[in-house]
C-alpha distance (Angstrom), angle and dihedral (degrees) to the residues before:
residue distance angle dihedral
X1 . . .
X2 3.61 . .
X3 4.37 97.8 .
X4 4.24 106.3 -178.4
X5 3.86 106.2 -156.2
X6 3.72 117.0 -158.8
X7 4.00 144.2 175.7
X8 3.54 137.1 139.9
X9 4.15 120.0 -134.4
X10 3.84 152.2 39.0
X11 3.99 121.3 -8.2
X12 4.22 91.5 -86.1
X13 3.91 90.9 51.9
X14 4.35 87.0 50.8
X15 4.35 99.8 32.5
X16 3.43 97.6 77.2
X17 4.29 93.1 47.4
X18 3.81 80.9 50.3
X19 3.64 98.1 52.2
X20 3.99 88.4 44.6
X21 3.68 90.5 57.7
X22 3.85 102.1 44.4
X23 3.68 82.8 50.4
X24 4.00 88.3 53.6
X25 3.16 90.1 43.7
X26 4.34 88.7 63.1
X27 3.76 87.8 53.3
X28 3.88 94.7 56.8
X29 4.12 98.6 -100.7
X30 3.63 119.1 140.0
X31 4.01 94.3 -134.6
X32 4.00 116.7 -176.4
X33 3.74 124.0 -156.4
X34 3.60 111.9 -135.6
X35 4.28 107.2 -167.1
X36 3.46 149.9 116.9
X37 3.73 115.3 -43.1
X38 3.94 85.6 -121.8
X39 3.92 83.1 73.2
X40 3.87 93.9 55.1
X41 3.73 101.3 90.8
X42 3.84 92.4 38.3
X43 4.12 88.2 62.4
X44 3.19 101.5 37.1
X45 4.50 98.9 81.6
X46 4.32 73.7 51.2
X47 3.59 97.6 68.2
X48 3.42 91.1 -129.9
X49 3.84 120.1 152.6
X50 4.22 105.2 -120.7
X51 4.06 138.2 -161.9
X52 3.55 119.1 -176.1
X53 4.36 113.1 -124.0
X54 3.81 117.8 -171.2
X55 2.65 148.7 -77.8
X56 3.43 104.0 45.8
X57 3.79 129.5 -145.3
X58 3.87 125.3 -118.1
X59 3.94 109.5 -153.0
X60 3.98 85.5 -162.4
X61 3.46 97.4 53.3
X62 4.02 103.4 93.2
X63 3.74 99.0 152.2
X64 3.62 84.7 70.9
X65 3.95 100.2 39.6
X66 3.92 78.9 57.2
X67 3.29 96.6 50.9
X68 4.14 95.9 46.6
X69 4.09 90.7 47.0
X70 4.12 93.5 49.4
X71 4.39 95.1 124.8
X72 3.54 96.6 -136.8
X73 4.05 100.6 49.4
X74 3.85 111.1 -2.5
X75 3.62 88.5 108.4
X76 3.81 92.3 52.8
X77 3.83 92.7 50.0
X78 3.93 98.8 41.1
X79 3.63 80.6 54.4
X80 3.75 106.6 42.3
X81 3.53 95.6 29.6
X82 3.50 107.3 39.3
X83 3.58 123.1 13.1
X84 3.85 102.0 33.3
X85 4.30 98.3 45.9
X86 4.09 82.1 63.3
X87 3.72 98.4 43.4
X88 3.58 94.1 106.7
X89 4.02 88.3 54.5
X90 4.11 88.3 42.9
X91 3.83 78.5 59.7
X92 3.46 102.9 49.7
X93 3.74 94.4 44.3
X94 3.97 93.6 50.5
X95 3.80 92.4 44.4
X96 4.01 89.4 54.0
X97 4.05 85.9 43.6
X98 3.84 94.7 61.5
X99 3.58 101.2 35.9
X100 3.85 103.5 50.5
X101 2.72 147.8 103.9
X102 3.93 76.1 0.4
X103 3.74 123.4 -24.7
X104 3.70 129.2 -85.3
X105 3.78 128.4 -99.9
X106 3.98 89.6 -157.5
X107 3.74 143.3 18.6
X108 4.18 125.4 -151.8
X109 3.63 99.2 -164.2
X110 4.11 121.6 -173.5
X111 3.45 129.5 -141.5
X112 3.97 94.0 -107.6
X113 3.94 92.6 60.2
X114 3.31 101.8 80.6
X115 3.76 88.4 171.3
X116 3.66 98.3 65.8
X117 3.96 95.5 78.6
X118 3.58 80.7 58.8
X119 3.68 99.2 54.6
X120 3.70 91.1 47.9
X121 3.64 100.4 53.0
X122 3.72 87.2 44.2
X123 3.87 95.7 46.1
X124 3.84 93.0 32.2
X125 3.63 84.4 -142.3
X126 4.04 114.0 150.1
X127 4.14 112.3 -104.2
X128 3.55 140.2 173.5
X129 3.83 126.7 -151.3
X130 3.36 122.2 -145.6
X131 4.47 130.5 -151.9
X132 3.31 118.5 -156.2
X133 3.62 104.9 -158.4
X134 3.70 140.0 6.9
X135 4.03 99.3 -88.8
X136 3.78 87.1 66.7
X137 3.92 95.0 73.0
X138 3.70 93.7 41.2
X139 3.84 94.9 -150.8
X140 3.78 118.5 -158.9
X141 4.34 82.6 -152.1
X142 3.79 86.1 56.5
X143 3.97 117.8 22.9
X144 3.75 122.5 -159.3
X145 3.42 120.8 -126.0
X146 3.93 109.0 -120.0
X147 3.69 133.8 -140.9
X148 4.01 102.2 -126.3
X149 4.05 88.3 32.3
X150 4.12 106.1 37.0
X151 3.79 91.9 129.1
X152 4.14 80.6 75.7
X153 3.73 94.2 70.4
X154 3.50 91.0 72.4
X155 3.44 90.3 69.8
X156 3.23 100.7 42.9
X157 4.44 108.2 117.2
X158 4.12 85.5 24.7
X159 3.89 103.7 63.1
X160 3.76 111.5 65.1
X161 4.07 103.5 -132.7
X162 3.75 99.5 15.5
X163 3.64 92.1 132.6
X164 3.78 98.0 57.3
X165 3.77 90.0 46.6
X166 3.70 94.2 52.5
X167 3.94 93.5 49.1
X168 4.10 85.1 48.5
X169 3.54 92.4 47.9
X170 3.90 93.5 44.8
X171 4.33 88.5 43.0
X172 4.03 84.4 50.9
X173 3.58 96.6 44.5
X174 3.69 93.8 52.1
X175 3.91 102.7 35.4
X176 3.89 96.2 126.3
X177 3.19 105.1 37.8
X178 3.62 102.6 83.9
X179 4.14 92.3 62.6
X180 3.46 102.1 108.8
X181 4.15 86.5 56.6
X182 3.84 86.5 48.1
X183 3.82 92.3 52.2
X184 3.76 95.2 43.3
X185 3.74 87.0 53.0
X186 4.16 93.4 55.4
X187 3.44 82.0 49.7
X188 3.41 103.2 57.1
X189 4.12 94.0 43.1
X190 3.82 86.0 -93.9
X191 3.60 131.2 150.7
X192 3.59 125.7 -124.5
X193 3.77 97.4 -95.7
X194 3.65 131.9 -169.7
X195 3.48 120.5 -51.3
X196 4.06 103.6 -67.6
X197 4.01 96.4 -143.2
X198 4.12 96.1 54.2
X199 4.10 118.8 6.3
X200 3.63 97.5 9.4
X201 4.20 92.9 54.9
X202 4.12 81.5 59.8
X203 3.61 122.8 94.8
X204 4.00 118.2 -129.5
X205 4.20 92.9 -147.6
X206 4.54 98.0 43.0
X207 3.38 133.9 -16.7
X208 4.10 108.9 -163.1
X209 3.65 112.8 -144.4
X210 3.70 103.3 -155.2
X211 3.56 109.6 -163.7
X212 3.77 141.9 69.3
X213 3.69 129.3 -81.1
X214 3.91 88.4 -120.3
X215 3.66 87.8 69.9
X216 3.68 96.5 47.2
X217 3.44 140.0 -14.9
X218 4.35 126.4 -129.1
X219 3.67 104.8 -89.6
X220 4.28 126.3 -146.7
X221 3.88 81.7 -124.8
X222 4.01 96.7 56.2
X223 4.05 123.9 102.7
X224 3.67 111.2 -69.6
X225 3.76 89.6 -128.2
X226 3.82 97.7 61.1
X227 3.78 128.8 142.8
X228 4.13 113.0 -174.8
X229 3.67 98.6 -153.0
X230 3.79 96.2 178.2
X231 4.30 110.9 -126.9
X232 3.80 129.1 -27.9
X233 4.07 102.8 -141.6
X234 3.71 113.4 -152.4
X235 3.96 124.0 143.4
X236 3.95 103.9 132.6
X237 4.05 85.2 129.2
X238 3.83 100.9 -151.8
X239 3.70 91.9 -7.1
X240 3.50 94.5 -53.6
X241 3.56 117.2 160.0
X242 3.35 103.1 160.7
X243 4.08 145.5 77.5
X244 3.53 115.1 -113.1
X245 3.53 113.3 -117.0
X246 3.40 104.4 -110.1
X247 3.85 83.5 51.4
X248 3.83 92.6 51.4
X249 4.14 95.9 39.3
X250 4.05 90.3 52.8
X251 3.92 93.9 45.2
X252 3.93 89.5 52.2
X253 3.92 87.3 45.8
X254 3.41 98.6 66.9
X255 3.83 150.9 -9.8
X256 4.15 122.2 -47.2
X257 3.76 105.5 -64.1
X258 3.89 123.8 -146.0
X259 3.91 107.2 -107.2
X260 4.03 123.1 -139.4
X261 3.95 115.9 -164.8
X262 3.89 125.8 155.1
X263 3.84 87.5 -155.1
X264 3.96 112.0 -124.4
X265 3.78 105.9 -50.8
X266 3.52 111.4 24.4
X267 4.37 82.5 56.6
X268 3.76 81.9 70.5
X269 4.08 98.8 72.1
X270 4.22 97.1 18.9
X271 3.78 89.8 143.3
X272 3.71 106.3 -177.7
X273 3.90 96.5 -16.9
X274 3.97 99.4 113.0
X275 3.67 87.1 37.8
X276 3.72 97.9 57.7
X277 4.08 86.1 40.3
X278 4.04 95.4 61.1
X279 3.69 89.6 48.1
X280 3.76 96.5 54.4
X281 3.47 96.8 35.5
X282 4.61 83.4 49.2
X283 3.85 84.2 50.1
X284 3.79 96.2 46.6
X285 3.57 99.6 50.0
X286 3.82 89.6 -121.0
X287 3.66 134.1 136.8
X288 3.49 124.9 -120.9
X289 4.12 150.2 -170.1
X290 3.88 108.6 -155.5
X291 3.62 110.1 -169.9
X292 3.88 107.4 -158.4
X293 4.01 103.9 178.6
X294 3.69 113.4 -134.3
X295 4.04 99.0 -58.1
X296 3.70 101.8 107.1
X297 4.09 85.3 -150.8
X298 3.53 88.6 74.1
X299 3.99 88.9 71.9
X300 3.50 114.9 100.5
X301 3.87 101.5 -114.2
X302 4.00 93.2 -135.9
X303 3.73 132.0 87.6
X304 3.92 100.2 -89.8
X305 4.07 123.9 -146.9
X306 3.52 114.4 -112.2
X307 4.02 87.1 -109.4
X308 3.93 87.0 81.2
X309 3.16 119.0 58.4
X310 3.86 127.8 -173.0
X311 3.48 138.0 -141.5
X312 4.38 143.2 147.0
X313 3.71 98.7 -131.8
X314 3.97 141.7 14.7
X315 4.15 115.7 172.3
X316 4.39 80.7 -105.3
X317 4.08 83.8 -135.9
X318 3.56 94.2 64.1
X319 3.52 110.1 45.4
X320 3.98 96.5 30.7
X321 4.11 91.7 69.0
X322 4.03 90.4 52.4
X323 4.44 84.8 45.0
X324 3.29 127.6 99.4
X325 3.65 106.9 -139.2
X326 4.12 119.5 -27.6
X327 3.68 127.2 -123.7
X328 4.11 112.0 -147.0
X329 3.66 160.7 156.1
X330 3.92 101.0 -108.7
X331 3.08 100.7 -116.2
X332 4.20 127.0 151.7
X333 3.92 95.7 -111.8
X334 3.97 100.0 45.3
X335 3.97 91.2 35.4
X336 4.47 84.2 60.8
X337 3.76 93.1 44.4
X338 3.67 81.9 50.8
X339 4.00 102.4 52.6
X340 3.69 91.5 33.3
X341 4.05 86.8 56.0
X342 3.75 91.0 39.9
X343 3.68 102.1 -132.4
X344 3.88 125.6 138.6
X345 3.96 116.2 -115.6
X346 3.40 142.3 -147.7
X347 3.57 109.3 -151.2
X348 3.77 130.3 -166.4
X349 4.00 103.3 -169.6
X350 3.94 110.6 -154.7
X351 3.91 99.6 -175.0
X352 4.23 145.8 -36.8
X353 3.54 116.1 21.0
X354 3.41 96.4 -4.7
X355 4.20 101.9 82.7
X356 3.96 85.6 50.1
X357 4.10 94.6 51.4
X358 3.70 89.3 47.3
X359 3.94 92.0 49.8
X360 3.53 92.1 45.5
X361 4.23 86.0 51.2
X362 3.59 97.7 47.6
X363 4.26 82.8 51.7
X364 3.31 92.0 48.7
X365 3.76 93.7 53.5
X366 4.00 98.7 -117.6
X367 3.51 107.5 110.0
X368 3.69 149.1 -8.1
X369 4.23 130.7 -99.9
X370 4.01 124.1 -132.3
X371 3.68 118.4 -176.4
X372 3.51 111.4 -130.3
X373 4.03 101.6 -118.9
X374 3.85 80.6 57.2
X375 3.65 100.0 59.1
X376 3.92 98.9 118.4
X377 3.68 121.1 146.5
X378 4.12 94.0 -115.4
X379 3.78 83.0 54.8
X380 3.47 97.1 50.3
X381 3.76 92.1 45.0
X382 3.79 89.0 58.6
X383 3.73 91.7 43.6
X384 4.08 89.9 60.7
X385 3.54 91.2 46.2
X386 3.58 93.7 56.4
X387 3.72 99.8 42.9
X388 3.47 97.7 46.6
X389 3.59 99.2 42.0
X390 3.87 108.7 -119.6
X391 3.79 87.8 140.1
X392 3.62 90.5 59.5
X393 3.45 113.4 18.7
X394 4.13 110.4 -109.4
X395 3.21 123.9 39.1
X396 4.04 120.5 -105.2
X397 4.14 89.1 -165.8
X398 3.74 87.2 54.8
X399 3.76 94.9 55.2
X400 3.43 94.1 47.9
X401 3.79 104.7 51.9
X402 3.51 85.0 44.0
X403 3.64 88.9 64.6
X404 3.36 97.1 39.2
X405 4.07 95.6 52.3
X406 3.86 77.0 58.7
X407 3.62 93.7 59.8
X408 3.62 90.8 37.6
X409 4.17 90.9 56.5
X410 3.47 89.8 47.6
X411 3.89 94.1 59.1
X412 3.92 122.2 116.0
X413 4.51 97.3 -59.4
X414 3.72 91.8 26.7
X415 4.01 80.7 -67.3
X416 3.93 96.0 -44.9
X417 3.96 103.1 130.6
X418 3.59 86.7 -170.0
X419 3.95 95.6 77.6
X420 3.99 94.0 43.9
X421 3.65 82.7 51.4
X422 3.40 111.0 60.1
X423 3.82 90.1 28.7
X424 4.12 76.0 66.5
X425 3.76 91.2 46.5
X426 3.67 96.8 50.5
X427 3.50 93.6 44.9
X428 3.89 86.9 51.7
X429 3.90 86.8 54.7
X430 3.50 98.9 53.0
X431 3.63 92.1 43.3
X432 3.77 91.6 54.8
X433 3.93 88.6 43.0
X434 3.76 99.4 58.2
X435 4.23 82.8 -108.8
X436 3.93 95.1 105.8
């Protein structure tokens, strides 16, 4: 089969498409990856066939990553100001995607191409959609905690109805925002549709929910047609699958370090965050991995100990296993290299998913939240003490992602989504085929 992949945004939005499709790939598919051209290079060493879909992505540009991860109306502006003024390109570069050199027997669409519904209903080809984490069905049973509004979370399990009101308040808050889809539609002999940000985003054949049950459970109120695969692992950057050797000398130097990463995006506009790590890590006595991405402002400007060591990438499922605890943004891809390495985090959520995933971690008794206007170095200093335990002697974090990397391992393909997945898309084919 002919199986079209397609998202739009940072490495954790495009991983999980990528491990689908190497994973097709096994199985004899012929899958395509349809993303940004910023994506190109990285997919190439996978053998993976490519088209380009606007817009693209510049890794440079960090007045606008700033502007797209701002709590209280990134989401708005990556939106309205991005994604949506190019919809009519995302469109046109989907549509030529699936149709040539022969058309496609399947689409994998992601939540972050809103055009893809489009192409489907146009094409009438068969597609799945896939959510990566829990905030992306907005369940009344099991509210996310939002970026401008986490204070709310508290009350979630006390306040009879909260989860209705937050959906209503989300639906109201983002009412126009979804025009340009609406227009595109009229113009393409579409109806109206479902709302494009919440029912509309949802395919009616599969919707893949891509993450583990420790990070949310199915809900009553979910699609009817949806498959919890557990995570789909994938961070060999370039087909790298290796530490590099600075990495690998320092972790054989010396005991497991505590690892700080802002993932992909949130790297882009760190401000003082790696700074303010090498200082309490120097003050604590504690070794540490800071990985800075390729902005050479994300170095701390001082002469650093040889307990810290600095580098711009490490494959997150190597070096996270020999860590000691991991220091991060929240979001969905570096959370799942966390649980399935079982090591407590820290997280420090910038914007989108990210304040839910921490709230859900600091429930599930893995790790510990700092706002970001509180990251101070006698803050963080406290923070490590308390999640790993010096206070008290073990840690209780540590036992608990320890157990829970258990439960995640023994998820549906020994806690591999990407199996369950395309045993779901191939299932979907044959239905659609007349085979199932």
């Amino acid at each position: 089969m002919r199986i079209v992949l397609s998202n739009i945004g940072t490495m954790g939005d495009v991983h999980p498409l990528i491990a689908i499709a190497l994973e097709l790939k096994r199985r004899g598919h012929d899958p395509v990856l349809a993303a940004p051209e910023v994506f190109r290079e990285r997919v190439r060493p996978l053998g993976l066939e490519f088209h380009s879909v606007r817009p693209d992505i510049d890794p440079k540009n960090t007045e606008l990553a700033a502007r797209i991860y701002e709590p209280r109306q990134g989401t708005e502006y990556g939106l309205r100001r991005f994604l949506f003024p190019a919809l009519r390109a995302s469109f046109d570069d989907l549509m030529a995607a699936v149709t040539s050199p022969r058309r496609a027997d399947l689409m994998v669409v992601g939540e972050l191409n809103y055009a893809g519904p489009l192409v489907a209903e146009r094409t009438g080809i068969p597609w799945a959609s896939t959510m990566l984490a829990p905030i992306s069905f907005f369940s009344a049973y099991d509210p996310p905690a939002l970026p401008m509004h986490e204070w709310l979370a508290g009350a979630y399990g006390r306040v009879p109805g909260i989860g209705w009101a937050i959906g209503g308040l989300a639906r109201g808050m983002s009412r126009r925002w979804p025009e340009p889809i609406y227009r595109l539609r009229r113009e393409l002999g579409l109806g109206r549709g479902a709302n494009p940000l919440f029912a509309g985003k949802h395919s009616p054949h599969l919707v893949l929910a891509l993450f583990s049950r420790a990070l949310g459970e199915p809900q009553r109120d979910w699609p009817a047609r949806t498959e919890q695969t557990g995570f789909c692992y994938h961070d060999a950057d370039s087909g790298m699958e290796w530490l590099p050797e600075p990495v690998e000398e320092f972790l054989a130097a010396g005991g497991a370090p505590v690892v700080f990463t802002l993932g992909s995006a949130a790297v882009m506009t760190a401000g003082d965050f790696f700074a303010v790590a090498a200082e309490a890590c120097e003050r604590q006595g504690e070794r540490a991995v800071l990985l800075i991405g390729p902005d050479a402002r994300n170095r701390p400007q001082r002469r650093l100990p040889e307990t810290i060591c600095v580098a711009e990438y490490a494959p997150h499922s190597l070096l996270f296993p020999r860590a000691r605890a991991v220091v991060h943004q929240g979001g969905v891809g570096t959370v799942a290299q966390c649980l399935r390495a079982g090591k407590p985090m820290l997280i420090v959520p910038w914007s989108h998913d990210q304040p839910d995933n921490a709230w859900r971690m600091t429930r599930l008794g893995v790790g510990r939240t700092v706002r970001r206007r509180e990251w101070t170095v006698s803050r963080v200093c406290r923070e490590l003490d308390a999640l790993l335990g010096r206070a008290g002697g073990g840690s209780e974090y540590a036992r608990r992602a320890g157990e829970i990397a258990m439960e995640v391992g023994g998820e549906v393909g020994h806690g591999d989504g990407c199996r369950a997945a395309c045993d779901a898309l191939e299932r979907l084919a044959g239905a659609k085929s007349g085979l199932g």
